[in-house]
C-alpha positions in Angstrom: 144.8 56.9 152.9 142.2 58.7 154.9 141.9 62.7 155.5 143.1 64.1 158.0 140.7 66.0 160.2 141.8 69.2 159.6 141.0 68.7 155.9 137.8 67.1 156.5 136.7 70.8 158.7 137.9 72.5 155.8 135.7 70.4 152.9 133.0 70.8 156.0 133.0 74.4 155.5 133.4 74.8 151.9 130.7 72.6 150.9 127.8 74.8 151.5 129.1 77.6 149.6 130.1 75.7 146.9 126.5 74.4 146.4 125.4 78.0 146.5 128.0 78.7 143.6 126.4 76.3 141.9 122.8 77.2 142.4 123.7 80.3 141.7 125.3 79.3 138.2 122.1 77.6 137.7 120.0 79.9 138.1 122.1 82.4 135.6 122.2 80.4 133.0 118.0 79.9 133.2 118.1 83.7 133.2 120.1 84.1 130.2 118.2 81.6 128.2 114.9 83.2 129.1 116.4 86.3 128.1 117.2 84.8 124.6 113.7 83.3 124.0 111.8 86.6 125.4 114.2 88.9 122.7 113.2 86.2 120.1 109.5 85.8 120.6 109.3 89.8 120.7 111.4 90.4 118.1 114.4 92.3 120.4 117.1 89.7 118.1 117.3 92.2 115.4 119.5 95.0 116.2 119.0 98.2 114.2 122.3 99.7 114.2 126.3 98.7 114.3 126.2 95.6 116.3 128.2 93.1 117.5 128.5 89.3 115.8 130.0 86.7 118.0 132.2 83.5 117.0 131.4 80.9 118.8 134.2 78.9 117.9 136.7 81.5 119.4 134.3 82.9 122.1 135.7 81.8 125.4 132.6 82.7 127.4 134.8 85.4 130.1 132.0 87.9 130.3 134.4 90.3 129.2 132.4 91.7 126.6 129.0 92.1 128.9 131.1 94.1 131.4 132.4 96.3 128.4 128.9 97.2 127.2 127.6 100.1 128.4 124.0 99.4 127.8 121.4 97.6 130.0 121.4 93.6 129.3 122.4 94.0 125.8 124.8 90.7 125.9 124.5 87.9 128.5 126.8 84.5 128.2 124.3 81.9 127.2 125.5 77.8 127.0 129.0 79.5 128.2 128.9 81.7 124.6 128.4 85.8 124.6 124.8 86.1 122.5 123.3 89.6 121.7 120.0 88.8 124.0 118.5 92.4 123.7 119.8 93.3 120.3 116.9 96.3 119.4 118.9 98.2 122.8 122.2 97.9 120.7 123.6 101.1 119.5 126.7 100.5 118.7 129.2 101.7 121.0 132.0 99.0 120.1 133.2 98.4 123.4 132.7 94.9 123.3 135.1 94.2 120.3 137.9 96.5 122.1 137.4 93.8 125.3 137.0 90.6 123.8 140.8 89.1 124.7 140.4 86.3 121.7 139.1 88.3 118.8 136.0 86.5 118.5 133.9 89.9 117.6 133.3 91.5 114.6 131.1 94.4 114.6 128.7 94.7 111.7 125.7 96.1 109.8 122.4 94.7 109.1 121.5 91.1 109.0 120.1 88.2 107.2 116.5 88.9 108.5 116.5 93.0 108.6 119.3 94.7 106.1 119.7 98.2 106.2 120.6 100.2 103.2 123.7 102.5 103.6 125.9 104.4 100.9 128.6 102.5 99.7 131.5 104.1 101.0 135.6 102.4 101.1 137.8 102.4 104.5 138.7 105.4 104.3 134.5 106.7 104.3 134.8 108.0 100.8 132.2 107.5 98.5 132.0 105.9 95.2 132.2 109.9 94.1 136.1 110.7 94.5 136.4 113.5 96.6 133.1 113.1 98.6 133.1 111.5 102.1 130.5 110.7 103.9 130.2 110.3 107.7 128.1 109.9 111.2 124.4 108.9 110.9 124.5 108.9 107.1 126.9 105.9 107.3 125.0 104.1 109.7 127.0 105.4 113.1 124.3 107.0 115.1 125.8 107.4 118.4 127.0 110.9 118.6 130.8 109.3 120.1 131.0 107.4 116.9 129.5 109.9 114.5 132.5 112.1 115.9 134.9 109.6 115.4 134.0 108.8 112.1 133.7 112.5 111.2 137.4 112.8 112.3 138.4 109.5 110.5 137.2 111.5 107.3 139.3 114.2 107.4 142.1 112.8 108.8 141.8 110.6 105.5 141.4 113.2 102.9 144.3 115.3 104.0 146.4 112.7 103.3 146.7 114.1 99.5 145.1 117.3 100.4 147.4 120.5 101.5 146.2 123.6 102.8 145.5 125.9 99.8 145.0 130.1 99.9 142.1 130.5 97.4 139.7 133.1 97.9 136.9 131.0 95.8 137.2 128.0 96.5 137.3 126.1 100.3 139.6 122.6 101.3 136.5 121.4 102.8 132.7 121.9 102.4 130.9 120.1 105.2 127.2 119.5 104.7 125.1 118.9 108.2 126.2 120.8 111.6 125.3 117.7 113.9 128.1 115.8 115.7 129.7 114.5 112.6 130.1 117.5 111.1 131.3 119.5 113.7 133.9 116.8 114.5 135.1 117.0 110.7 135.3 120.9 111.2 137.4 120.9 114.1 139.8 118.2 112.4 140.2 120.9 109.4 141.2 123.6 111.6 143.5 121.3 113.1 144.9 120.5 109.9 145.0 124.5 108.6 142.4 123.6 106.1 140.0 126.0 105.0 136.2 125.4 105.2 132.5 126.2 105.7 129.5 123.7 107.5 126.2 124.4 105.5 123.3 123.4 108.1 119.5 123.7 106.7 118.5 123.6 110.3 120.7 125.2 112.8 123.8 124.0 115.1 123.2 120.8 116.4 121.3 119.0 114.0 119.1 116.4 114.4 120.1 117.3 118.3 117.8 120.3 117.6 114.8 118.0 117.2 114.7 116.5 120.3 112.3 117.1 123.5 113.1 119.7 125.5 115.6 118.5 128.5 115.7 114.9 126.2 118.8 112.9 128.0 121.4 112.4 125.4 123.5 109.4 125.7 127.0 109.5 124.6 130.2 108.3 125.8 134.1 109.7 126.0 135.3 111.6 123.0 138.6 113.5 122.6 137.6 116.5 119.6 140.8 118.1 118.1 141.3 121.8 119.9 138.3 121.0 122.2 140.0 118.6 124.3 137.9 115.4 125.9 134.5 115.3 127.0 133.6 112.4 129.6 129.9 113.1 129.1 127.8 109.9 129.5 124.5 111.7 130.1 123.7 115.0 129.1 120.7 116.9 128.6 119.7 118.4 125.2 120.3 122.1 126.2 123.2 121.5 127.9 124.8 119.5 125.1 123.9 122.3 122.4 125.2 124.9 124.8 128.5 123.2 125.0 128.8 123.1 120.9 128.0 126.6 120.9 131.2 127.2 123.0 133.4 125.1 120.3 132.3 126.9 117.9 133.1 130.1 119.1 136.4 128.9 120.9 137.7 127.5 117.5 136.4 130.3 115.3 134.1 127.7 113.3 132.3 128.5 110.1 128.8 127.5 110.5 126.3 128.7 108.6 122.5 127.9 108.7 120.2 128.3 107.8 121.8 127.4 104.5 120.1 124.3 103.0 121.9 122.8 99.7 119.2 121.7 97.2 122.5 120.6 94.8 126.1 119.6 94.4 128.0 118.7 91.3 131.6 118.3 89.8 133.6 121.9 89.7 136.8 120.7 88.0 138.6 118.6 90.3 136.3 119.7 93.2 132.7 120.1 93.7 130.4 123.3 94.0 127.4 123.3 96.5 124.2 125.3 95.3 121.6 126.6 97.7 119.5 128.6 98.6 122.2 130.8 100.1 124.2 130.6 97.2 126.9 128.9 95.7 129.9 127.4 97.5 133.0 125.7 95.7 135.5 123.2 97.8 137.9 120.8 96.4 136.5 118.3 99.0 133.1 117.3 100.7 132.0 115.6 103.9 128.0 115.1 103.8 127.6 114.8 107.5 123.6 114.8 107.2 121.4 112.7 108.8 118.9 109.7 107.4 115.8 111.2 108.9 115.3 114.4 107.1 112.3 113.9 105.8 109.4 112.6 108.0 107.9 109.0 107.5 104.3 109.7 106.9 101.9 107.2 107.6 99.8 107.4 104.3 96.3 107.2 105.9 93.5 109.7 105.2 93.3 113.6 106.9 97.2 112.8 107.7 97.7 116.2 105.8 95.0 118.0 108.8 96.8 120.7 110.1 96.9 119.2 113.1 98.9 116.3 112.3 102.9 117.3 113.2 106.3 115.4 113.0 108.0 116.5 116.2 107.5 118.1 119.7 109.7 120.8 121.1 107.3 122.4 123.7 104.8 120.4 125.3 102.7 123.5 127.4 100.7 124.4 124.2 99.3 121.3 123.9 98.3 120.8 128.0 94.2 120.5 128.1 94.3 118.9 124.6 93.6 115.2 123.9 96.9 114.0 122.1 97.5 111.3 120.2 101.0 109.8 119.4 101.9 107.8 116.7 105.1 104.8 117.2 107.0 102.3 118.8 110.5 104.0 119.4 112.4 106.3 121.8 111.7 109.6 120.2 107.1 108.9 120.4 107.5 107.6 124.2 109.5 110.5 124.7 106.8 112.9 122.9 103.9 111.2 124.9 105.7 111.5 128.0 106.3 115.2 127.7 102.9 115.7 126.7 101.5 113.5 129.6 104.1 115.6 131.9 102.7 118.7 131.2 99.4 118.0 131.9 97.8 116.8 128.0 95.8 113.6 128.2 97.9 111.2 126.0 97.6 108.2 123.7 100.4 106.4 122.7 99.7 103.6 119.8 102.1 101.0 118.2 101.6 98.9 115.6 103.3 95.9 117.1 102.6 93.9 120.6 105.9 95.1 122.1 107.6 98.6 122.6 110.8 96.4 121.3 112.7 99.0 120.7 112.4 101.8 123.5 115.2 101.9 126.2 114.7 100.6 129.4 115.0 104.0 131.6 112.1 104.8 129.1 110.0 101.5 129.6 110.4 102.6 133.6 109.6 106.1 133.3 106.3 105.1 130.8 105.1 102.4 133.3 105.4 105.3 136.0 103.3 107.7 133.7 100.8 105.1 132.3 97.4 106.0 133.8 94.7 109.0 133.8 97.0 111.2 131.6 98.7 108.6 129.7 97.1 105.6 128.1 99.5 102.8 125.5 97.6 101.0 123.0 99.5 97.9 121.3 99.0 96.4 118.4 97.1 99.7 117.0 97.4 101.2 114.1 95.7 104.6 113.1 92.8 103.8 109.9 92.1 107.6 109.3 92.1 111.2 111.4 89.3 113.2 111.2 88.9 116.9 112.6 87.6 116.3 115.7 88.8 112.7 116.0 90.8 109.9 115.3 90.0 106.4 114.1 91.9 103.5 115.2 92.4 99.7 113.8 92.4 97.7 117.2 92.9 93.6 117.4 89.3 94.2 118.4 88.0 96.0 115.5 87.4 99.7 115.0 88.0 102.6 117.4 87.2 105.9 117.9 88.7 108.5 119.8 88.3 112.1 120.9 91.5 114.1 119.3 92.5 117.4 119.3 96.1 116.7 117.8 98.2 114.0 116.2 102.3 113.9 116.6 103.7 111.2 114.2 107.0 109.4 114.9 107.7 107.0 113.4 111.3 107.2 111.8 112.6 109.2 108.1 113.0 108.1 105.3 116.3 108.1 103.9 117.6 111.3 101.6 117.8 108.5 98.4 117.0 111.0 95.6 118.9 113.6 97.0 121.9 110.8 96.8 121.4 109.9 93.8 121.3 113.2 92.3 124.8 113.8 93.4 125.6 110.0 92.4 126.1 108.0 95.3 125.7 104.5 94.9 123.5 102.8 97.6 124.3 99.2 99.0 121.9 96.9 101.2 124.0 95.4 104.0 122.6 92.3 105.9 125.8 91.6 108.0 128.4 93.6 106.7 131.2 93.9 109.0 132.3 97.7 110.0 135.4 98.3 112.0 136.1 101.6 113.7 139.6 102.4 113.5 141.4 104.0 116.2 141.8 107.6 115.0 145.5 107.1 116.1 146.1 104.6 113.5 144.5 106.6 110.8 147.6 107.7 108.5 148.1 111.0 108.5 149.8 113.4 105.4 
């Protein structure tokens, strides 16, 4: 039976957009696979943080979970299968687990290539020390939504067999670190009536207190108890401090810094907290601190020059000055940008042949900048700093460079023997799976 001519207009008219559906398609899919080779070649495949790992046998390929993430090209559907293309740009926001509709996401830490050493902690993020919990960057949750959440999961666990108690020398809770984790857990005990203290070396903020001036924080949603929600996706340093400062003084927060604790050991069935500040006694502890206290050096001769430093929070001293900076990740593009911004002739040098790991607003803004003020070098590693100079290992031998200072970034290393002292056992994860539980589901006392 033949069609009729109405049908025949119809197919007629379809037909060329079809095809373009098709090309289209086509031409995705090529995209996505380059996008997978490129991340492998360059070494983008190994994520640094929580990250997601997909089931192939119960993905269904609906692009539900690359809608969800709130990051720039982090997952792309590949062979009609979600794959982590850009995994180094990962940072653990979780989204994609909450929108996959089949359950074929698990979000996990570390993998077979790259683990990452975390304290061992149970579901309910206490420690292998009953009584001490542990939370935020610590325990591997970075992002300062999560680290919030997980500060809140703490407490809301250790209530459970902890009541409110009026003692005059000892606290509920003693929480160690005043960054988002901390404050998070402090607002939960106030919620709760429990009584306690936050003990921050540094001051209000934490780590936050680190960064570039006018830095662009990224966040996400986050309902804090007796603070109500904050839809913040962007924020700038300054503003996000200024906003903590106002919790504090809304809820009536006990923060005090600078009050660094050198020690902490049993006190009966709680613990007591030495510093330099004193003594503190609690019958419960969240450590709330952050892995990067302590500098990563990069163990080369005159690294101990007075000129060498760890971190940049005004750039104008330095304008007129030939700068170098030392790393491949978001904190030293950051530093050399600021430097190059405010008028100091910059160098930026990186071990390896890719800035893997920097964020792509940052790539744009350093491609804008690269030029007079602000030169990259790849593949680079420094070989010794000398007073007036610094000398460089290039893929072409041997350089050396004008220098008036040196600003190394290149990561921290991990507070181990302060762990250790207290004894928290450490455990190496290369694809251990980490689920964030709704705080609603969290059971309460």
């Amino acid at each position: 039976m033949g069609l009729d001519p109405t049908t025949i207009g119809i197919m007629a008219t379809l037909a060329p957009a079809a095809a373009f559906g098709v090309v289209r398609e086509m031409r995705r899919r090529r995209s996505a696979r380059a996008a997978l080779r490129r991340a492998e070649q360059l070494g983008l495949d190994q994520p640094v943080s929580l990250h997601p790992v997909i089931d192939p046998s119960r993905c269904l390929g609906c692009g539900s979970c690359v809608e969800a993430c709130p990051e720039t090209d982090v997952l792309r559907i590949v062979e009609g299968r979600a794959r982590l293309v850009n995994a180094v740009h990962c940072i653990g926001h979780g989204r994609c687990k909450d929108a996959c509709c089949n359950e074929a996401i698990e979000l996990v830490f570390g993998t077979a290539k790259r683990g990452i050493q975390l304290p061992e902690v149970d579901g309910d993020y206490q420690s292998n020390v009953a009584g001490l919990y542990i939370a935020g960057e610590l325990g591997g949750m970075g992002l300062i939504r999560n680290a919030m959440t997980q500060g809140m999961h703490a407490v809301a666990n250790l209530s459970r067999d902890l009541r409110p108690q009026a003692d005059a020398q000892r606290l509920d809770v003693a929480i160690v670190g005043a960054g988002p984790a901390g404050l998070a857990a402090a607002l939960a005990c106030r919620a709760r009536g429990l009584s306690h203290v936050i003990l921050e070396q540094d001051s209000l903020g934490g780590a936050v207190n680190h960064y570039p001036r006018r830095k662009l924080v990224m966040t996400a949603p986050v309902e804090l108890p007796l603070a109500g929600k904050f839809h913040f996706r962007e924020i700038g340093k300054e503003e996000l401090l200024e906003t903590w400062q106002r919790i504090v003084r809304k809820a009536h927060l006990d923060v005090r810094a600078p009050w660094r604790v050198t020690a902490l050991q049993r006190d009966g069935d709680g613990f007591r907290l030495s510093g330099d500040q004193g003594d503190v006694r609690a019958r419960r502890v969240v450590l709330a601190i952050g892995r990067r206290g302590t500098p990563r050096k990069l163990g080369v001769p005159g690294e101990d020059s007075a000129k060498v430093a760890y971190r940049l929070l005004e750039p104008e001293p330095f304008v007129g000055l030939q700068v170098l900076v030392v790393g491949g990740g978001n904190s030293a593009v950051e530093i050399a940008m600021a430097l190059a911004d405010a008028g100091a002739p910059t160098t930026l040098c990186h071990r390896g042949a890719a800035l893997a790991r920097v964020a792509p607003e940052n790539l744009a803004r350093l491609e804008e900048l690269r030029g007079a003020r602000l030169r990259v070098l790849l593949g680079t590693e420094v070989a010794r700093i000398e007073p007036q100079a610094v000398v460089l290992r290039t893929p072409e031998g041997e350089r050396r460079i004008l220098n008036d200072q040196v600003f190394v970034a290149v990561g921290g290393e991990l507070p181990t023997q302060f762990l250790e002292k207290i004894g928290v056992a450490m455990h190496w994860h290369h694809g251990t799976p980490r689920n964030v539980v709704p705080l609603e589901k969290v059971k309460r006392r």
